[in-house]
N, C-alpha and C positions, 0 to 999 in steps of 0.2 A: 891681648887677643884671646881669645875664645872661638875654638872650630864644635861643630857637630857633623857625623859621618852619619849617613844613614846606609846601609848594606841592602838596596831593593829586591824584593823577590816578587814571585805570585801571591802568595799570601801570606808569609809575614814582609816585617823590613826592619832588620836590627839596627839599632840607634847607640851611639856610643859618642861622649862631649871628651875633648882635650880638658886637663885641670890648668889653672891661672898660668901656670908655669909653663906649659908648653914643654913638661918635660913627659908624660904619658899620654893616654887615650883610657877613659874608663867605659866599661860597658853602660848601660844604662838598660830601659824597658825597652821587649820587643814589643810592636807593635806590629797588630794582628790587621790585617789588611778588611776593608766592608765595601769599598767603593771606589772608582776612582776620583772622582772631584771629592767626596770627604777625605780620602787618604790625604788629597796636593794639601788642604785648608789644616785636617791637624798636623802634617809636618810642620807647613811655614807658620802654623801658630808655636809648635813644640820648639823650634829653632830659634826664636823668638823669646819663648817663656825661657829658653837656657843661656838667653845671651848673647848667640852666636855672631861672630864677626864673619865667618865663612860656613858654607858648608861644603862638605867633601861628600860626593856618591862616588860607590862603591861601581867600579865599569867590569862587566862579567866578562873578559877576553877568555877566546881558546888557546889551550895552551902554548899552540906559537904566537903566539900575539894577535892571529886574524879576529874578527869581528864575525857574529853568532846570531842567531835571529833572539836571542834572550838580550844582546847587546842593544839591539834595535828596540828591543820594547823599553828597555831602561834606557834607554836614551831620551826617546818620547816621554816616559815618565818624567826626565829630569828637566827635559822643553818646557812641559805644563808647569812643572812646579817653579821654572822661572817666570812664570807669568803672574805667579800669587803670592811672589816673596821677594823683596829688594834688595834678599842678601845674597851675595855672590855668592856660586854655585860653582863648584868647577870638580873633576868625574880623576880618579885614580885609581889606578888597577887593581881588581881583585882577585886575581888568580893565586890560587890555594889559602885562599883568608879560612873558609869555610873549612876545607879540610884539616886545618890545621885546629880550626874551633872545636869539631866535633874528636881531635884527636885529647886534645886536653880535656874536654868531657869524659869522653871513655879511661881518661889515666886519672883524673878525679873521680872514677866510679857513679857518675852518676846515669840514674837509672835510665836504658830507652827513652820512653814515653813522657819525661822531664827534659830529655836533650833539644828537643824542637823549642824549648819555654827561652832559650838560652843562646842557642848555637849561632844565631843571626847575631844580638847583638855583640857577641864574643868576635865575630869576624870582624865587625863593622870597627871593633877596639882594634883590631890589626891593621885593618884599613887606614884607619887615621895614622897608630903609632906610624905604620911605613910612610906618611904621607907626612907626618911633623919629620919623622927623620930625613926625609926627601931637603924638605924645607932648610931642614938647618945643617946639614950636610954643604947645601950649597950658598948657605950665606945667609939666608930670605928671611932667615928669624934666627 
């Protein structure tokens, strides 16, 4: 099995594949947002060229768990992108992926204006690991 997480935003969307083993999540390229119908066509092309048996979207909840109007538009996003790709799709929580990306950037010293190149698909690695550990915590893999 083979996952890809993609972490959607407004303009980028970090991409991050599980390795053969299903024992991590590795970052991979962000991918810088142009449109929306060309965004859904290179995911499900991207998700595709890496193999994937699933993918996981990153679900932007508010910190108690309620639904956001950002939740609403990445939901939508994830509707369409079930429309132009046959691999199941299924959505797992994101809350403090992000903060947590940009916290290991800053303790890696990497500079500002580099942190945006990065920070998306470093969450989108969290997103998955929590989501294989989810997995195999409860048997599923």
């Amino acid at each position: 099995m083979k996952f890809i997480c993609f972490d959607i935003g407004n303009k980028r969307i970090g991409v991050a594949v599980s390795d053969p083993f299903m024992s991590m999540a590795l970052p991979k390229e962000t991918f810088f947002r142009k449109n929306f119908e060309s965004d859904l066509v290179a995911l499900s092309d991207l998700a595709k060229k890496e193999g994937a048996d699933r993918i996981v979207c990153g679900l932007p909840l508010n910190v108690d768990g309620t639904e956001s109007q950002q939740t609403k538009l990445t939901r939508s996003f994830i509707e369409a992108l079930k429309k132009v790709t046959d691999i199941p799709i299924v959505t797992a929580d994101e809350r403090y992926s992000t903060l947590e990306a940009r916290r290991i950037l800053i303790e890696g010293d990497v500079r500002r204006e580099k942190r945006k190149n990065y920070v998306d698909s470093i969450a989108a690695s969290f997103i998955l690991e929590d989501y294989i550990n989810k997995l195999k915590n409860s048997g599923e893999i």
